[in-house]
MIBAVO-51253 format. One line per 2 residues: number of its first residue (from 0); their letters; for each residue x, y, z of C-alpha. Coordinates in nm, 2 decimals. Example, Ala and Ser with C-alpha at 12.3 -4.5 7.8 and 13.67 -1.06 7.14 Angstrom:
! residues 2
0> AS> 1.23/-0.45/0.78; 1.37/-0.11/0.71
//
This chain:
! residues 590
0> XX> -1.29/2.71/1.02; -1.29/2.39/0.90
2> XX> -0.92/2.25/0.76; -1.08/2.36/0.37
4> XX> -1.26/2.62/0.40; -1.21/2.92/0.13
6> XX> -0.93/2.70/-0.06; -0.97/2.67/-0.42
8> XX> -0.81/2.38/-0.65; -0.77/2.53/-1.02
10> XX> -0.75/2.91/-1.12; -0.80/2.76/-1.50
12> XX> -1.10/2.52/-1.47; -1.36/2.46/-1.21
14> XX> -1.33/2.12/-0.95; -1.66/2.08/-0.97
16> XX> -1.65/1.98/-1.33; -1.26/1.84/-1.37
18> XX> -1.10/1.76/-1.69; -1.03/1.45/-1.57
20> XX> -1.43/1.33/-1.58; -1.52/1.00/-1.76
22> XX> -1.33/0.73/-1.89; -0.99/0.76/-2.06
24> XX> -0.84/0.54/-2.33; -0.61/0.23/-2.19
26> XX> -0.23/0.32/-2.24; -0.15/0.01/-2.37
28> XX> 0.24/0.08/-2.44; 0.53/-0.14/-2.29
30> XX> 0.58/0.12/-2.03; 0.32/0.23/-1.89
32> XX> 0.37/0.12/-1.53; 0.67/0.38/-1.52
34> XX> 0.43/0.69/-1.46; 0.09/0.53/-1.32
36> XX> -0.13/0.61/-1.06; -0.29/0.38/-0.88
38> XX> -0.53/0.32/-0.66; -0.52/0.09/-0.39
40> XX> -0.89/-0.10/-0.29; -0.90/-0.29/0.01
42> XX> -1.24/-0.50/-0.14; -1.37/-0.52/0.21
44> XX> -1.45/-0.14/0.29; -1.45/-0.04/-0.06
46> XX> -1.81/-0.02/-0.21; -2.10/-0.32/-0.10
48> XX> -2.32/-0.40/-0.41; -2.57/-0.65/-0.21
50> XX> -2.62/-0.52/0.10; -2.48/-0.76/0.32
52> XX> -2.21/-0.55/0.49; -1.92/-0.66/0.31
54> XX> -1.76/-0.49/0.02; -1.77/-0.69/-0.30
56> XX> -1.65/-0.72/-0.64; -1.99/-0.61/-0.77
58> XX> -1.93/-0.33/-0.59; -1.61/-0.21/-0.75
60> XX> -1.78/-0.24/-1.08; -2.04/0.03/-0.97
62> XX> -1.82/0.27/-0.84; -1.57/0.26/-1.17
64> XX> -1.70/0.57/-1.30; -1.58/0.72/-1.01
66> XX> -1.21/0.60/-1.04; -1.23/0.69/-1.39
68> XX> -1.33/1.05/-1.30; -1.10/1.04/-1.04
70> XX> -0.82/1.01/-1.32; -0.65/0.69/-1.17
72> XX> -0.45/0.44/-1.42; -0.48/0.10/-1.25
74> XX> -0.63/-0.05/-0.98; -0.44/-0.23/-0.70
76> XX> -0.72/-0.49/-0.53; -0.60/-0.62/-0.19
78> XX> -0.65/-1.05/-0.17; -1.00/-1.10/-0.26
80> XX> -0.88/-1.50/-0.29; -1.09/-1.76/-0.06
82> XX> -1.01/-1.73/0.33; -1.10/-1.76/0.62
84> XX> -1.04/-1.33/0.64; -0.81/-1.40/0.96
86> XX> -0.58/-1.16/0.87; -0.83/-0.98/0.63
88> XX> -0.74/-1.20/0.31; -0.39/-1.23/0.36
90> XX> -0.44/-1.57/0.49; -0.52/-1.70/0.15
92> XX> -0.69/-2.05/0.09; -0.73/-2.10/-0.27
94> XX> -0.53/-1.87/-0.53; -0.72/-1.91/-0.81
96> XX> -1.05/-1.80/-0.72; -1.25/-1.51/-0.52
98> XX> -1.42/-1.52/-0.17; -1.79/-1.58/-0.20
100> XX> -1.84/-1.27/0.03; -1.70/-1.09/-0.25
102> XX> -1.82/-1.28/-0.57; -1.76/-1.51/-0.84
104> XX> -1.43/-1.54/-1.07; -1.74/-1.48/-1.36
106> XX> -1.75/-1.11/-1.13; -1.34/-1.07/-1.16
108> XX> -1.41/-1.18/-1.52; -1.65/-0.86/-1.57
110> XX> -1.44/-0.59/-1.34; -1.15/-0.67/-1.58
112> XX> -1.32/-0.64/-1.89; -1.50/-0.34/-1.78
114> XX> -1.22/-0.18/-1.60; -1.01/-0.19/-1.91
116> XX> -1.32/-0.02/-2.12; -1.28/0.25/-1.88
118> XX> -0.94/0.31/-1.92; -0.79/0.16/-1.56
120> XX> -0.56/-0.13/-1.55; -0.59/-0.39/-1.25
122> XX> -0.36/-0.50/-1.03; -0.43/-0.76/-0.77
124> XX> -0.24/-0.89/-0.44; 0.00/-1.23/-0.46
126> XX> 0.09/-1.39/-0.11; 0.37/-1.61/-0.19
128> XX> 0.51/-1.60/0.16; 0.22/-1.82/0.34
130> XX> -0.11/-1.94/0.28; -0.45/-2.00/0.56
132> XX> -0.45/-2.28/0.75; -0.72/-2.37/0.54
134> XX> -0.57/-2.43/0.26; -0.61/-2.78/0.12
136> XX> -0.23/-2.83/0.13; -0.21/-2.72/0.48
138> XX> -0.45/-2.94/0.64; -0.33/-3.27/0.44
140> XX> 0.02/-3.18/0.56; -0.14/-3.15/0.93
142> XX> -0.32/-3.47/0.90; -0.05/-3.71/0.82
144> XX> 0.31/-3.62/0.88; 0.39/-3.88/0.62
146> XX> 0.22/-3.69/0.35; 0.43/-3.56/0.06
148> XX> 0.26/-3.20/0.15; 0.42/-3.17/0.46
150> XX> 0.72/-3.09/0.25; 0.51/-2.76/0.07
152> XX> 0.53/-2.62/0.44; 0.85/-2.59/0.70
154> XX> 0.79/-2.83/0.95; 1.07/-2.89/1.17
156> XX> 1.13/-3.12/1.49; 1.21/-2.90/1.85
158> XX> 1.46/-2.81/2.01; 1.51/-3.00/2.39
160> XX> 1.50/-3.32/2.51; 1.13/-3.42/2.40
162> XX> 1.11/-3.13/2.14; 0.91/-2.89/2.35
164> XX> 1.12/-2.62/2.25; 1.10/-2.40/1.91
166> XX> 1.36/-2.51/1.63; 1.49/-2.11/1.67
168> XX> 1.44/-1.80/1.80; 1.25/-1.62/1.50
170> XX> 1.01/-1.40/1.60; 0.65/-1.38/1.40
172> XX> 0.57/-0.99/1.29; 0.23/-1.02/1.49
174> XX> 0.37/-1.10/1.81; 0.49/-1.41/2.00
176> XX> 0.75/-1.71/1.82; 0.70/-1.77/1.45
178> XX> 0.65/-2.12/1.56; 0.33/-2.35/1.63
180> XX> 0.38/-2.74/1.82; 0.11/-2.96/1.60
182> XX> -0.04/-3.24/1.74; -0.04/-3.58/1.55
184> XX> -0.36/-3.76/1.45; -0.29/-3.99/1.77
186> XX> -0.29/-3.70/2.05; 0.09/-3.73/2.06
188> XX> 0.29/-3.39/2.01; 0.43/-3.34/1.68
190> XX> 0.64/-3.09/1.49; 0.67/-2.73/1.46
192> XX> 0.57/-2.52/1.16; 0.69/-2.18/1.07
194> XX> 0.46/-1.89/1.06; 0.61/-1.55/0.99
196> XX> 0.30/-1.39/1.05; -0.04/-1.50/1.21
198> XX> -0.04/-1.83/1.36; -0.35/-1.95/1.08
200> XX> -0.10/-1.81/0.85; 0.18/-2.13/0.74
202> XX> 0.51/-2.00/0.56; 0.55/-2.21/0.24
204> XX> 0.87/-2.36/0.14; 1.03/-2.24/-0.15
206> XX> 1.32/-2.45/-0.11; 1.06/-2.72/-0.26
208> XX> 1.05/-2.68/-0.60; 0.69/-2.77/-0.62
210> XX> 0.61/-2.47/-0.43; 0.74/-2.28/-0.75
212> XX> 0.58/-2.47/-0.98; 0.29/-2.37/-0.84
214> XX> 0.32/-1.99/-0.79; 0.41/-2.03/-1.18
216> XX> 0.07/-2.18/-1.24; -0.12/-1.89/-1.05
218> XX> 0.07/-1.61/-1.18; -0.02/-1.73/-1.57
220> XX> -0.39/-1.85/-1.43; -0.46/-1.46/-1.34
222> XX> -0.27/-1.28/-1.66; -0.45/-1.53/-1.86
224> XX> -0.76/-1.40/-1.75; -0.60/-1.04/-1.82
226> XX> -0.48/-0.92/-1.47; -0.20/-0.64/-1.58
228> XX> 0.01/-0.70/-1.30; 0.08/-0.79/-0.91
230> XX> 0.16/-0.64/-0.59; 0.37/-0.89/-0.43
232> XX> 0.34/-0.88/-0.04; 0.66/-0.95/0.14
234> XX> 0.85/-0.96/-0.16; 1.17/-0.98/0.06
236> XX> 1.08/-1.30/0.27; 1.02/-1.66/0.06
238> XX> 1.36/-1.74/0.09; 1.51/-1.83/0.41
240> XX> 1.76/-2.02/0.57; 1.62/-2.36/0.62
242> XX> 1.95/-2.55/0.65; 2.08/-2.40/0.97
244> XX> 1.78/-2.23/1.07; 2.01/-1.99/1.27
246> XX> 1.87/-1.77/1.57; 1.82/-1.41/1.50
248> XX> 2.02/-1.13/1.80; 1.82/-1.06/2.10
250> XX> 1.76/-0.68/2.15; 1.93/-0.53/2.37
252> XX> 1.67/-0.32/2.47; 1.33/-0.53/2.49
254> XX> 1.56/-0.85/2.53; 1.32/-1.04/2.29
256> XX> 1.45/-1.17/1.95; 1.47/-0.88/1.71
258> XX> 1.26/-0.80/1.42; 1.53/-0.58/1.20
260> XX> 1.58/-0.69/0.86; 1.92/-0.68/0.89
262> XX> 2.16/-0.76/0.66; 2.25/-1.09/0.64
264> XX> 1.95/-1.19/0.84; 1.85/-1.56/0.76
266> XX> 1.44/-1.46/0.72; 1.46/-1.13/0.56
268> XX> 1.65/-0.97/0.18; 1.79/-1.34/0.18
270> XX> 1.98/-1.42/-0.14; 1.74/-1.67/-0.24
272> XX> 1.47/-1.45/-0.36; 1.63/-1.31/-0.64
274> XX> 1.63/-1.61/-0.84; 1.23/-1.60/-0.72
276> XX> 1.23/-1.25/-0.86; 1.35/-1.35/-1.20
278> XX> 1.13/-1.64/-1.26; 0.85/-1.42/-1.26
280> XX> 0.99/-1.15/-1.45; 1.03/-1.41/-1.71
282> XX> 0.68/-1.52/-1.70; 0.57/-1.15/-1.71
284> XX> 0.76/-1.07/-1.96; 0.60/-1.39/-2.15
286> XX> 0.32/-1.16/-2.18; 0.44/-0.80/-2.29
288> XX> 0.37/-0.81/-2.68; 0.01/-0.89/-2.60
290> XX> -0.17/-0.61/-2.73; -0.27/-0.48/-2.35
292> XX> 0.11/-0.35/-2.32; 0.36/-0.48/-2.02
294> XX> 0.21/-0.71/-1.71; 0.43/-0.60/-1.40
296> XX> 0.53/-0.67/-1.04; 0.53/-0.42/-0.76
298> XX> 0.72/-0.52/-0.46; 0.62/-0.44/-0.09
300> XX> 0.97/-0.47/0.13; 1.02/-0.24/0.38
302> XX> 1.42/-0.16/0.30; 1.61/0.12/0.39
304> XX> 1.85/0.25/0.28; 1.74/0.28/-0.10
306> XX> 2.04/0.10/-0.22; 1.96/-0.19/-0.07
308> XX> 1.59/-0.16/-0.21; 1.70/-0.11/-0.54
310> XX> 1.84/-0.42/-0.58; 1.43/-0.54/-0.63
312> XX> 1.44/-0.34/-0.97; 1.74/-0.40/-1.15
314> XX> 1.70/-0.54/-1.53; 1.54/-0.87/-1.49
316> XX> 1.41/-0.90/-1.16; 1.08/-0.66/-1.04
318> XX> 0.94/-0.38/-1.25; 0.89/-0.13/-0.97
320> XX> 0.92/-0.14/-0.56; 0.70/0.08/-0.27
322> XX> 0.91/0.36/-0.20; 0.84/0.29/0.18
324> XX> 1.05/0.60/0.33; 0.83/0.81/0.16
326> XX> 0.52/0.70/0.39; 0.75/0.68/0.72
328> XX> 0.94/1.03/0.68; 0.87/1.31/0.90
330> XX> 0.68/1.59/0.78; 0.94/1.82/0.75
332> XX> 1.11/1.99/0.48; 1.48/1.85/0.58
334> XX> 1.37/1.47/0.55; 1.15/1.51/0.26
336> XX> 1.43/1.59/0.09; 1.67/1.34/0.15
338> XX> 1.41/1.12/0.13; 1.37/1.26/-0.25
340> XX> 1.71/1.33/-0.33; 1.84/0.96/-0.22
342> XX> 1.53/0.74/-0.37; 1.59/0.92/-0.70
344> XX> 2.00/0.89/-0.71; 1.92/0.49/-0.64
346> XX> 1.61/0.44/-0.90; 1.82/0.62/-1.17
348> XX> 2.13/0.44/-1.11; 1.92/0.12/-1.21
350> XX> 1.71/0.27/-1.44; 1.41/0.23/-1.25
352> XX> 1.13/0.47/-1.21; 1.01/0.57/-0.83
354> XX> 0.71/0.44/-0.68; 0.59/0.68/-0.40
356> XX> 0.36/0.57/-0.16; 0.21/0.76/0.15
358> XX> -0.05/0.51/0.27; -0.17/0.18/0.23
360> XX> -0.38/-0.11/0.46; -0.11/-0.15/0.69
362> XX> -0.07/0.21/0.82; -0.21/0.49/1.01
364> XX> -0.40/0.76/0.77; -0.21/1.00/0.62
366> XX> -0.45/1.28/0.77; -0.45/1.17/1.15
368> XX> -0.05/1.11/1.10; 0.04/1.44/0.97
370> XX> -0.20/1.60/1.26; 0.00/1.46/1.53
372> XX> 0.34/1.56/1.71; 0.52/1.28/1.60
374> XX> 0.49/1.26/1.23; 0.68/0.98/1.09
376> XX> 1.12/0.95/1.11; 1.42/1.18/1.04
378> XX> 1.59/1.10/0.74; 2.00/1.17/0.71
380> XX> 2.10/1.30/0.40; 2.26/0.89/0.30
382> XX> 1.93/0.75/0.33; 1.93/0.64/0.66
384> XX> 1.63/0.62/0.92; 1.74/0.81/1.25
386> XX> 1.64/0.73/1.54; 1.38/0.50/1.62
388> XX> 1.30/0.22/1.34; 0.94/0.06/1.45
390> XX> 0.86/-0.19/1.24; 0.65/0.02/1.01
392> XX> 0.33/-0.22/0.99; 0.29/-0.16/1.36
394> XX> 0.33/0.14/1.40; 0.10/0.34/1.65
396> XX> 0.11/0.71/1.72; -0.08/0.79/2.06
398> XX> -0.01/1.14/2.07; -0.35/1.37/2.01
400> XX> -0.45/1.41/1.66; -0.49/1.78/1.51
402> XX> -0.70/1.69/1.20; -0.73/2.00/1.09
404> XX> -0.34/2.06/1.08; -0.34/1.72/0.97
406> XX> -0.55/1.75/0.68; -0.39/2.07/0.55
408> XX> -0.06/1.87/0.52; -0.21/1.58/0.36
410> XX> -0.34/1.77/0.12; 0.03/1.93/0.01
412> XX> 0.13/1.59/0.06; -0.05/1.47/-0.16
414> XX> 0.05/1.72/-0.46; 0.39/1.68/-0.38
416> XX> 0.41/1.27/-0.39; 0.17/1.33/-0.76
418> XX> 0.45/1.58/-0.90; 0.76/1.39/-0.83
420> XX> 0.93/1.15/-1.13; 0.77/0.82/-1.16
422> XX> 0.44/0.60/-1.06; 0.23/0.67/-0.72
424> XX> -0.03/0.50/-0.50; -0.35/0.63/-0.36
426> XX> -0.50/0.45/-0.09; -0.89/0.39/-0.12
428> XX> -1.02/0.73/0.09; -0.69/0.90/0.09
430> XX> -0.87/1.16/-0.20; -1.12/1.20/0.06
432> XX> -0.93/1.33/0.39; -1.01/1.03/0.58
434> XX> -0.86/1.04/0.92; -0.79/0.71/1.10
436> XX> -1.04/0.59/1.33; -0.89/0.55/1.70
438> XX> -1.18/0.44/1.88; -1.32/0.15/1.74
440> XX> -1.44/-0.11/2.02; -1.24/-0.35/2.13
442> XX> -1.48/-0.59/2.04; -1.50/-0.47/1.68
444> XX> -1.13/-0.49/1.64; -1.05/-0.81/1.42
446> XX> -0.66/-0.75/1.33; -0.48/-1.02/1.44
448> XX> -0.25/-0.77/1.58; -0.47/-0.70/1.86
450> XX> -0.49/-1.07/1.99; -0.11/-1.15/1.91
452> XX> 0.03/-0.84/2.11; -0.19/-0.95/2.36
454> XX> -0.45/-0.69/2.36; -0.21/-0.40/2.37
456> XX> -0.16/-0.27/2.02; -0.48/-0.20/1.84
458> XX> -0.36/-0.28/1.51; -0.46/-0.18/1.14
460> XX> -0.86/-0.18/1.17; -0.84/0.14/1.21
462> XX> -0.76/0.30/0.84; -0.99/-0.04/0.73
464> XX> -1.31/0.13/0.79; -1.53/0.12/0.50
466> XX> -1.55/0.44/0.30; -1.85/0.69/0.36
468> XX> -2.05/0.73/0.00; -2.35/0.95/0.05
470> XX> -2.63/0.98/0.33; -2.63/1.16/0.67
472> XX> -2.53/0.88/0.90; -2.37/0.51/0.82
474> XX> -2.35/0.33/0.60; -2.34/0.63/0.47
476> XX> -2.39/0.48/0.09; -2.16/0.19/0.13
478> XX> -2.44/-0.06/0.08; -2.83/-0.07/0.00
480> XX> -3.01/0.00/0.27; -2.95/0.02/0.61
482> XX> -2.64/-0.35/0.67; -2.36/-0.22/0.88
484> XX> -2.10/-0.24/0.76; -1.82/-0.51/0.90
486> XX> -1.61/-0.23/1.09; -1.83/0.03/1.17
488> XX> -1.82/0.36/1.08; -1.82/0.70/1.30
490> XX> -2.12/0.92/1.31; -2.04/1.22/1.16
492> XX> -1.85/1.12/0.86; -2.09/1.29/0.64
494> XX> -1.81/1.56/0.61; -1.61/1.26/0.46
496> XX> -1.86/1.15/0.22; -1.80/1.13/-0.19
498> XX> -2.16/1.32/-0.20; -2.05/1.60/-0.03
500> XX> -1.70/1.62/-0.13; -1.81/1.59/-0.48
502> XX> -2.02/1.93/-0.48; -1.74/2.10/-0.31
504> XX> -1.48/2.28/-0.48; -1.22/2.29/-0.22
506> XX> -1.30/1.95/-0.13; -0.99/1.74/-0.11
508> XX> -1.19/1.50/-0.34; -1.18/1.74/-0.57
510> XX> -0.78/1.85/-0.53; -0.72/1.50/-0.62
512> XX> -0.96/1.53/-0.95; -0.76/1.86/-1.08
514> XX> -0.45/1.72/-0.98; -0.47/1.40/-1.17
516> XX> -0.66/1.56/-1.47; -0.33/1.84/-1.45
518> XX> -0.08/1.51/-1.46; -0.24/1.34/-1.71
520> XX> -0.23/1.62/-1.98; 0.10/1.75/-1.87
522> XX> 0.41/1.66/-2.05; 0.64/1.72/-1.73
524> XX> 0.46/1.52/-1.51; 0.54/1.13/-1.42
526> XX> 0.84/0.95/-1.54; 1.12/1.19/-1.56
528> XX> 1.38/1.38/-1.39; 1.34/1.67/-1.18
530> XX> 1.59/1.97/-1.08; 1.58/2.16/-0.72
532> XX> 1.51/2.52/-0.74; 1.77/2.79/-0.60
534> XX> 1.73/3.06/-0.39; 1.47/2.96/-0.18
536> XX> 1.43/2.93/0.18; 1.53/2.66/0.41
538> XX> 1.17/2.51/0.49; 1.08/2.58/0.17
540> XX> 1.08/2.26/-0.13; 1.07/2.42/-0.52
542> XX> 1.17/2.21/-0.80; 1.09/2.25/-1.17
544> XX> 1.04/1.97/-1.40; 1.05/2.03/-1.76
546> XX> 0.87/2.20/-1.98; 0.80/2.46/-1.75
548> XX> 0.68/2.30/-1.45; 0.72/2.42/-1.05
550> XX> 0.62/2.24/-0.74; 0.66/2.42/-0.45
552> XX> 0.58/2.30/-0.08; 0.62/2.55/0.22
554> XX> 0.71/2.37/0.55; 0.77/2.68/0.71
556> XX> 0.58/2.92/0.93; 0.58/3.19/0.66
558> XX> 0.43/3.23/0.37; 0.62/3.21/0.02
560> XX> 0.53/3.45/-0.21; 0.44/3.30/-0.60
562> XX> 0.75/3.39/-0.86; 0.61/3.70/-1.08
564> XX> 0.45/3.53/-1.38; 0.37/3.18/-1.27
566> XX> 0.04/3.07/-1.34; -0.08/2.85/-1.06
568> XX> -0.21/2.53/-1.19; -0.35/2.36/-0.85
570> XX> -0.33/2.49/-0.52; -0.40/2.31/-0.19
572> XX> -0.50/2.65/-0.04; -0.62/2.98/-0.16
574> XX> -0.51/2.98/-0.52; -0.57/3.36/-0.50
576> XX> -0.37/3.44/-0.26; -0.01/3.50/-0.45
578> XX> 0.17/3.27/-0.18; 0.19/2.91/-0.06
580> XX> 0.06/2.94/0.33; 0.20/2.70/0.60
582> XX> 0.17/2.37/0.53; 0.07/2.41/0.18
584> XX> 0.15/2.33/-0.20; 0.08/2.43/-0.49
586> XX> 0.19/2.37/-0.89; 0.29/2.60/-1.12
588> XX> 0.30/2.68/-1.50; 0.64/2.88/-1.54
//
């Protein structure tokens, strides 16, 4: 039996025609971001309007009816800036305009306008940590180390007698030192610039006030044009120390430099970026009493515990922050509360609403990692990660997967993260089951993870693959006629498809519908508080929100029987069967 078979969504209206169906007026209040749900496109694997293999920005315009029948808010685009796609658009060349394999900025221009006519706000990525190598700054810098751009970039002389060594021990994210020897224009060697990341990828140096200036300009460039907000990647890493440029602790276990973002580290949380965070806010806030509502941040820094991320959100400084412990927590019912219970007690005490995310570009599917032995970390009841901390970008899970197992738990997953208080994140073909693909050929694989590691971790390709539309074998709908796509797709993900999803009711495609349609129109759902319910087993989650709202997730190996007199809203199983099965969720009307 497959992992949906004879499950049902909605006892009160059928998923094959949800309430949530067409577009929906744009909340245009101050407030808005506190209780969205958004929905993350990586532009690449998304939808391909012209057939050339790559998704595009014409293509999101065709498929907005779908998000708007989906029931999303907003829209988070990943980079769909110029670049040389090294490290899929996070190596960005020019910030103020799109990659011609995705379109025009006259195309951005038209998915605004349009988007906002349907209801759905957009969101796109800023990279303020590092640019391409291609970027015009970058390349004048390299060309003469007299030029006043050198100065945008960290360039720093090395270590040894003739400089052959790095100026420090910091390690880059992708593998190897975070620093690249240059080569002057005579053949002699140069100096070293700092790369966090990729090698193509140059950290910029906000020590320079230029660099500022600039990040001011792009950030008004985009609202201008009526972008609503953006998702800052590595919001915890443009400031660094650049005056001492100290070495980071060896590990004591691999013996290399380690990556832990620990506090006090000179690359990672430094002081410096809250006086970043603020200048932003300020320009955002610049913007709030147009008549589209607030323009917002979101802030991707892998923290832990909470109280340290917090600090992202408090008056003045970023509107909301990935709740990150929420994607790397175990599937268990012991973590998932303290997970809850800590990122709630932290939000609140400065007044912040939750953002809770489950997936994203960076990570393994939700599906595939809730099918496998190892399901994410152990969570104490303070908010710490126990045990191993991987750096969470790279993390890989070998063991076998169990999709069906898998995909029963994404599903209650996925109704638990869309009934807690405050804003949540969908990632593009999360609504659909997706499992990650874990045989791509090598030479498909174009993560610069893969090459950096030295050929031994795979990297993110694998949840990158572009969405399956319709058809019986690939491209399965994701462009006209028969381009394949840039990663390609596997052969019997017909199962996976938005054609077949959408004519079955106990598709996970359409759980999602009901479930958004249900949060929309309910009064408990979103922003808010919630309260833990009593008397219920150990493996067992219930909390009501009010008015008269019940979640309740069953992590055990029995089934919990429904409370006399609830009416069951959405189920992820058999919403006629008067319990909550294994591995299961369902909302209630109490």
């Amino acid at each position: 039996m497959s992992s949906n078979d004879s499950q049902t969504t909605r006892t009160d209206s059928p998923a094959t025609a949800p309430a949530g169906s067409g577009a929906h007026r744009l909340d245009t209040s101050p407030d808005w971001w506190r209780s969205a749900v958004v929905y993350q496109i990586y532009p690449r694997s998304f939808a391909d309007a012209d057939g050339d293999g790559t998704g595009d920005v014409r293509g999101i315009i065709d498929r907005l009816p779908y998000l708007a029948e989906l029931g999303v808010d907003a829209i988070w685009i990943s980079p769909w800036y110029p670049s040389p796609l090294l490290d899929g658009g996070y190596d960005v060349a020019d910030y103020r305009d799109i990659n011609p394999d995705f379109g025009s900025l006259a195309d951005a221009d038209e998915l605004i306008a349009k988007a906002h006519e349907a209801g759905i706000r957009v969101i796109i990525d800023l990279v303020p940590n590092h640019s391409s190598w291609d970027h015009p700054a970058f390349r004048a810098a390299l060309a003469d180390p007299a030029a006043p751009e050198r100065d945008l970039y960290i360039f720093r002389d090395g270590r040894g007698p003739n400089g052959d060594e790095p100026p420090n021990n910091w390690p880059a994210v992708f593998g190897g030192p975070a620093w690249e020897r240059t080569t002057n224009p005579d053949g002699t060697p140069g100096q070293w610039y700092l790369h966090l990341f990729d090698i193509s990828q140059p950290d910029w140096n906000w020590d320079n006030d230029a660099v500022a200036d600039e990040f001011d300009s792009i950030l008004r460039f985009w609202f201008d044009r009526g972008i609503d907000g953006f998702r800052i990647d590595v919001a915890d890493s443009m400031a660094k120390d650049l005056e001492q440029l100290p070495d980071v602790p060896v590990d004591s276990v691999t013996q290399q430099p380690t990556h832990e973002k620990f506090v006090g580290s000179p690359i990672w949380d430094h002081p410096g970026v809250e006086r970043i965070h603020k200048r932003w806010r300020a320009i955002a806030d610049s913007y709030a009493d147009t008549e589209m509502g607030g323009r917002i941040f979101v802030s991707e820094a892998y923290l832990t515990p909470a109280e340290r991320l917090v600090r992202y959100v408090v008056p003045e400084r970023l509107h909301t922050t990935f709740n990150f412990d929420a994607l790397l927590a175990e599937w268990s019912a012991e973590t998932q509360r303290n997970v809850i219970n800590t990122t709630i007690a932290a939000h609140t005490a400065v007044g912040a609403p939750c953002t809770w995310v489950l997936a994203n570009h960076d990570n393994q599917r939700v599906a595939t990692r809730y099918g496998k032995t190892r399901t994410g970390a152990a969570f104490a009841a303070d908010g710490s990660m126990l045990g191993e901390t991987a750096r969470p970008n790279m993390i890989t899970n070998d063991d076998a997967t169990d999709l069906e197992l898998g995909r029963r738990r994404s599903r209650a997953a996925a109704l638990l993260e869309l009934a807690l208080p405050g804003g949540a994140y969908i990632y593009q073909g999360d609504e659909l089951g997706l499992p990650e693909v874990e045989d791509l050929p090598t030479e498909a694989l174009q993560d610069p993870v893969w090459e950096r590691s030295g050929h031994i971790q795979r990297g993110r390709d694998g949840c990158r693959v572009p969405l399956p539309w319709s058809g019986a074998e690939p491209p399965f709908g994701f462009g006209p006629g028969d381009a394949q796509p840039w990663l390609p797709q596997p052969a019997d993900w017909q199962r996976f498809s938005v054609e077949t999803e959408d004519t079955d009711p106990a598709s996970e495609l359409n759980l999602y519908r009901a479930a958004l349609a249900e949060r929309r129109r309910n009064p408990a759902l979103g922003d808010g508080t919630l309260i833990w319910d009593e008397g219920v087993p150990d493996d067992v989650l219930s909390f009501t929100r009010e008015p008269g709202f019940r979640c309740v997730v069953n992590f055990g190996a029995q089934a919990y029987p429904l409370p006399d007199g609830a009416r069951v809203l959405v189920h992820s199983g058999d919403a006629g069967s008067g319990v909550v099965g294994t591995d299961e969720a369902v909302w209630l009307a109490v």
